[in-house]
N, C-alpha and C positions, 0 to 999 in steps of 0.2 A: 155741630161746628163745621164751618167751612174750611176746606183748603188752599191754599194761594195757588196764583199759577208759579209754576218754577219756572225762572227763566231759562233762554236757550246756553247750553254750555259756554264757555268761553276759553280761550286758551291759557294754556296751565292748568286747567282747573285739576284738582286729586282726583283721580277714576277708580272705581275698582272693575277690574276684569272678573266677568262670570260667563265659565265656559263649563256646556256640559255634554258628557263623553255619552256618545250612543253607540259607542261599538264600529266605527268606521273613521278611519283621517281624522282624528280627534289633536293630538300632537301637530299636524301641518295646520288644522283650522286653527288652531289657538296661537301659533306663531304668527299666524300672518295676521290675525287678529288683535294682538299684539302691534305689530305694523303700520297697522290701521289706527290705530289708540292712537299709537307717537306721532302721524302723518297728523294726526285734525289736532295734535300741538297738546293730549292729555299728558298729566303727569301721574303713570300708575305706581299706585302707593298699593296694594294688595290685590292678587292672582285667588278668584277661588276654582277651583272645579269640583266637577260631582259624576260621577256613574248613574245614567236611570237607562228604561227599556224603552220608557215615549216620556213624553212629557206631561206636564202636569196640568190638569186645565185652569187650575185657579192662577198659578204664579210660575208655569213652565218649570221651574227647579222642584217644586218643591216644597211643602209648608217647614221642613227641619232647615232644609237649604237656607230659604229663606226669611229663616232664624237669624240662622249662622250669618248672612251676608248685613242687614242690618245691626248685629255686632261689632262688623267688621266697619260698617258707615262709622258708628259713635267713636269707634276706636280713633281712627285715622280721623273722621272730621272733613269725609269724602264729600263733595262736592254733585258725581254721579257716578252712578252705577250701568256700566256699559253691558250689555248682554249678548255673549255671540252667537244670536239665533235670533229670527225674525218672529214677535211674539205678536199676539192679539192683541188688538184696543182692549180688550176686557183685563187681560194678563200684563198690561201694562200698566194700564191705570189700576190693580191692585196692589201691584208692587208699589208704586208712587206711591199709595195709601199709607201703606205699610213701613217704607226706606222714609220717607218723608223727605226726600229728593228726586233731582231729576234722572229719567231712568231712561237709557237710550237701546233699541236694538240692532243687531248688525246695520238694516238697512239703514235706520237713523242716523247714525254714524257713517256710513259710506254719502250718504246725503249732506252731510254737515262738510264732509272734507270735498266735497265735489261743490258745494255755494264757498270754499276758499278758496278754490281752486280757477275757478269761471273770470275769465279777462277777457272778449267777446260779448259785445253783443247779445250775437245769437246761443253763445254757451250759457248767460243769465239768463236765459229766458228760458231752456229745455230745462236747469237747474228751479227756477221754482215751479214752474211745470211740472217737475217730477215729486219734489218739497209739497206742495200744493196737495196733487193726489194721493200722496202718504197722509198727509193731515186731514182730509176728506172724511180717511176711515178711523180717525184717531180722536172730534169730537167729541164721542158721551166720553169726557172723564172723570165722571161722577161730584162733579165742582159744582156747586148748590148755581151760582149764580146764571148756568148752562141749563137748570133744569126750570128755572120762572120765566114767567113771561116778561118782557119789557112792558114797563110802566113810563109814565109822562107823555103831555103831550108831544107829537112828531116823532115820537121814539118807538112806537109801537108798531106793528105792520098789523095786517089782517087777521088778528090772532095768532099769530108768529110768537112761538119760544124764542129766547137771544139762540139757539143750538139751532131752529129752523132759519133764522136769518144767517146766521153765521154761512150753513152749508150751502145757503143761495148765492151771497155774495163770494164765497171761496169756487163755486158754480161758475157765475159770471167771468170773474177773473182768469178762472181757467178756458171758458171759451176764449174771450182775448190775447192768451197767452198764444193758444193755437191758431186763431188766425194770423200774429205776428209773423209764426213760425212758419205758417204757412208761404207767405211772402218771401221770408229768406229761401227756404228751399229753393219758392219759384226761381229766384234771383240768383241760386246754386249750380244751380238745373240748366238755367241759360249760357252760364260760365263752361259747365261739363262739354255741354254741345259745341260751344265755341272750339273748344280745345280738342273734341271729336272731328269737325269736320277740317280742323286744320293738320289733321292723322300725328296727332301726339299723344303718344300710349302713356297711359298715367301708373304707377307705381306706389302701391300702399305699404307703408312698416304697420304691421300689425304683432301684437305678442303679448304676453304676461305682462301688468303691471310693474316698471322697477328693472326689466330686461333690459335697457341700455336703448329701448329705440330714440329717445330725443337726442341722445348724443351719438347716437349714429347719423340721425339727420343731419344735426348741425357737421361732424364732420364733412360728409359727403356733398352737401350743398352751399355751407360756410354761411348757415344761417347762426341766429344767438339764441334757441331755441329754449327756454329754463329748462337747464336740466342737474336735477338731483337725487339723490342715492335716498329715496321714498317713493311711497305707494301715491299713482298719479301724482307726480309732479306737475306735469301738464296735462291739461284738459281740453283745448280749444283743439281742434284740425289747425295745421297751419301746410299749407303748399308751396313749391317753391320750384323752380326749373331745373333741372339737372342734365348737364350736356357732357355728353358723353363722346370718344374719337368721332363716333358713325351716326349720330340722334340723339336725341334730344327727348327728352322722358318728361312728367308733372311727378316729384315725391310728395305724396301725401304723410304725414306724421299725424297718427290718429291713437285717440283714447287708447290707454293701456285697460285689460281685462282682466277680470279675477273671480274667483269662485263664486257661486250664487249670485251676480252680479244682477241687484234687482230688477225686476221687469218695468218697474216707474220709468228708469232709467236709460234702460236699452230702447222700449218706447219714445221716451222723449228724446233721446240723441239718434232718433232714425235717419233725420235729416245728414245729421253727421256721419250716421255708418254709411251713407249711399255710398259715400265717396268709394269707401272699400267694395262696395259691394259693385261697381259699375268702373272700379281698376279693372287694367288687363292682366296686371304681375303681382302676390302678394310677398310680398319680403315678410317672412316668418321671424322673429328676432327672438333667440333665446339667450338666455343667463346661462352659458356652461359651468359655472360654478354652481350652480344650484343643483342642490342635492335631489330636488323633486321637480325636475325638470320635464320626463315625462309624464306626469302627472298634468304639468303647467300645459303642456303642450296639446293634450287633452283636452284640457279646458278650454283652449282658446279654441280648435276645430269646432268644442260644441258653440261655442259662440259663434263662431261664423257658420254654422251649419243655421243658427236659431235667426240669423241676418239673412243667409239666402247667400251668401259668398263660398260655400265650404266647396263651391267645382272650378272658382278661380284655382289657377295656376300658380303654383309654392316655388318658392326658395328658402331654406331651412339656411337663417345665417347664424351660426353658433356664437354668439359677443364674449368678451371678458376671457378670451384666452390670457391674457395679460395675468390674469389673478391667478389661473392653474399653470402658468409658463410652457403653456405649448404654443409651437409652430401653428402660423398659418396653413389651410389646408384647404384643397378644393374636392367636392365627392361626386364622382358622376355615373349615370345610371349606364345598363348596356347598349343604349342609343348613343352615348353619347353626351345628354342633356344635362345641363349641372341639376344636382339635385342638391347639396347644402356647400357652402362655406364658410369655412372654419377664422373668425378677426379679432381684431382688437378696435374698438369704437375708440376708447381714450388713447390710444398710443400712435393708431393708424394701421396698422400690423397689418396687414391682407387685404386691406380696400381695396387696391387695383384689383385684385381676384372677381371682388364683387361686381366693379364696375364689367369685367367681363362676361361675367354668367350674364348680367343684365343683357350687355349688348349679344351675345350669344343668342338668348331667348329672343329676342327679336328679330334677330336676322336668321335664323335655321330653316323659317321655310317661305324666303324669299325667292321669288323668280325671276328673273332673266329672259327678257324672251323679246322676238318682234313681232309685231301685230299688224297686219293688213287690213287697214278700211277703206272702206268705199265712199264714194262722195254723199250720201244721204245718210252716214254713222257718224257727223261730225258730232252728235251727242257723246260719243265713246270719249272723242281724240277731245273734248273741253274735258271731260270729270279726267281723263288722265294729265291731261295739265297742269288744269284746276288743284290739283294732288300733288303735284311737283314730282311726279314717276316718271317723268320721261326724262331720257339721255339723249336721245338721236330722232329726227326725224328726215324722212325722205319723201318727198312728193311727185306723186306718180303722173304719167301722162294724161290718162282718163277720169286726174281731177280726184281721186284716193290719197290716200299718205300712209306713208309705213313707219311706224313709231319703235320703237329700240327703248323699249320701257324694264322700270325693276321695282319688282313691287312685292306685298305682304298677298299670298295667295287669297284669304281668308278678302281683304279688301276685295282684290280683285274680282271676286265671286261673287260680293256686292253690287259688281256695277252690272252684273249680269251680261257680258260681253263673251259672244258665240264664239266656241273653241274652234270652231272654225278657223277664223281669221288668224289665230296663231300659228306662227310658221315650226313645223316643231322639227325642223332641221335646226334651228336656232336656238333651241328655248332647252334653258336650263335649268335647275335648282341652286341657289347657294347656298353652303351650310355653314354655318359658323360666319367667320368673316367677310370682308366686304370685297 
């Protein structure tokens, strides 16, 4: 006897939570797991867990566990059985066997709430992208009509099983999805540069899932950013200008991160993490009311260590003073450099703080200086124009100019212009302010 397909969850549907404890963060995985349930809109009607040393290879719990849990289906009249660990096509499709529902695992689940989540373009398209390659390896589910060949005429391929067609045409689609994506980037990538050579430093909020960064953006830039008290609330990057007394910055507002955050995903939102990974400032954003916050914070370096960003440059902004009723606070290292700042996102409480470490970090090692060219360097005196670094210019008898420039050292050292020609009677550093 064959088995139907189940279809894909839907919201409200009864879930039962199955979590199981291997002797490490068992208590925080299960909460946020938990989190994850309520975000993709599940209504859990029963928690089980279980104590083992590994897992089991037929049904990852357990042949008693997974007694107990189909009990626990007939009982409540569950809908799906969510699992918080990433199981095997084999261990999955036995369970389905066995529950005779649909059976989701972590990943599954982070994948369902990230295709609710997707309002973009290019966020639909990384979202079944990553949807796509999970189901790739999820095929044999032991469903009779997966294991015969197509029959009828036009319906057959060259000897093609419907599970050898299936994995061609899921093949196909997924080339297409990547050359879309391709495109976008390209199309990303040109924007970046635009806003590279017009020297506007870009600024990413990066942080735990649920930290407050979209409501930190929308304060700060007076965007409408969705934002809500759940795991990824928003999905899509969205950018927006931020001007500040002294400059003018790009905030990027990008995907929130969480444990084990699967690799389908991190792949396909590469396009998106560039943006972090190719900022000059990373605004770190944590939840100070969170109880496992450096835990969280942990997590998010291995993330951006696994993106290629973890040597950008931090500001640790502590959010939700508001909820433990502390004061605004700024913390700075023995240089001088802000190293975190202590706000409130939903009240406003410490933003100017912010807005100054920001402007701080960019002006600290600014120079001041006059430069002396000669009439065959007029290459120098366009790219500093070009750049809008000059203050002052004076033009010499012999057809030279002397420019009374202020600039980002690091730029300057780009344009590769001979320390020579700096007058270093003149030349200064600024630090901090303007």
């Amino acid at each position: 006897m064959s088995l139907e397909l189940f279809e894909r969850p839907k919201h409200g549907e009864r879930a039962i939570l199955v979590s199981i404890d291997f002797g490490q963060d068992h208590q925080e995985l299960l909460r946020e797991f938990q989190e994850l349930a309520s975000s993709a809109g599940a209504q859990t009607v029963a928690v089980i867990t279980a104590k083992r040393s590994a897992p089991d290879p037929r049904y990852y719990l357990g042949a008693g566990k997974a007694e107990e849990v189909l009990e626990t289906v007939r009982e409540f009249d569950a809908d799906v059985v969510l699992i918080n660990h990433n199981l095997s096509a084999g261990q999955e499709r036995n369970l389905e066997k066995l529950l005779g529902c649909r059976v989701l695992d972590r990943t599954g689940l982070i994948l369902d709430i990230f295709a609710q989540r997707a309002r973009s373009f290019e966020g639909k398209l990384q979202v079944e992208l990553a949807q796509l390659k999970h189901l790739s390896t999820r095929l044999v589910r032991g469903w009779t009509h997966l294991e015969r060949q197509k029959g009828g005429i036009g319906l057959r391929g060259p000897g093609e099983t419907q599970l050898e067609t299936d994995r061609r045409l899921i093949g196909k689609r997924i080339t297409v999805l990547q050359k879309r994506l391709a495109k976008v980037a390209k199309q990303r990538n040109l924007s970046r540069r635009t806003r590279i050579r017009a020297e506007i430093p870009t600024v990413s909020l990066v942080g735990y899932t649920n930290a407050g960064k979209s409501t930190l953006f929308n304060r700060l830039t007076g965007a409408d950013t969705f934002a809500e008290n759940q795991l990824f609330a928003t999905l899509d990057p969205t950018l927006r200008r931020l001007k500040l007394d002294s400059l003018e910055v790009v905030l990027a507002d990008t995907v929130g991160f969480i444990r084990h955050l699967p690799h389908d995903l991190v792949a396909a939102f590469k396009s998106t993490l560039e943006e972090t990974v190719e900022s000059d400032l990373l605004l770190h954003v944590v939840d100070v009311s969170d109880e496992e916050r450096p835990s969280r914070m942990h997590q998010v370096d291995s993330v951006l260590d696994d993106i290629g960003a973890r040597q950008i440059p931090q500001i640790v902004v502590y959010n939700k003073i508001d909820i433990k009723e502390q004061s605004p606070s700024v913390l700075k290292n023995p240089e001088g450099s802000v190293e975190s700042v202590s706000l409130s996102a939903v009240t406003g409480e410490g933003i100017e703080n912010l807005h100054a470490a920001i402007e701080s970090f960019f002006q600290h090692d600014i120079l001041q200086a006059w430069i002396k060219l000669t009439p065959d360097e007029g290459r120098y005196r366009s790219m500093l124009f070009a750049s809008g670094h000059v203050l002052h210019e004076q033009h010499d008898q012999d057809g030279g100019s002397t420019l009374h420039v202020r600039i980002d050292r690091d730029r300057l050292s780009r344009m590769n212009i001979p320390m020579s020609r700096f007058n270093s009677d003149n030349t200064k550093a600024i630090a901090g302010a303007a």
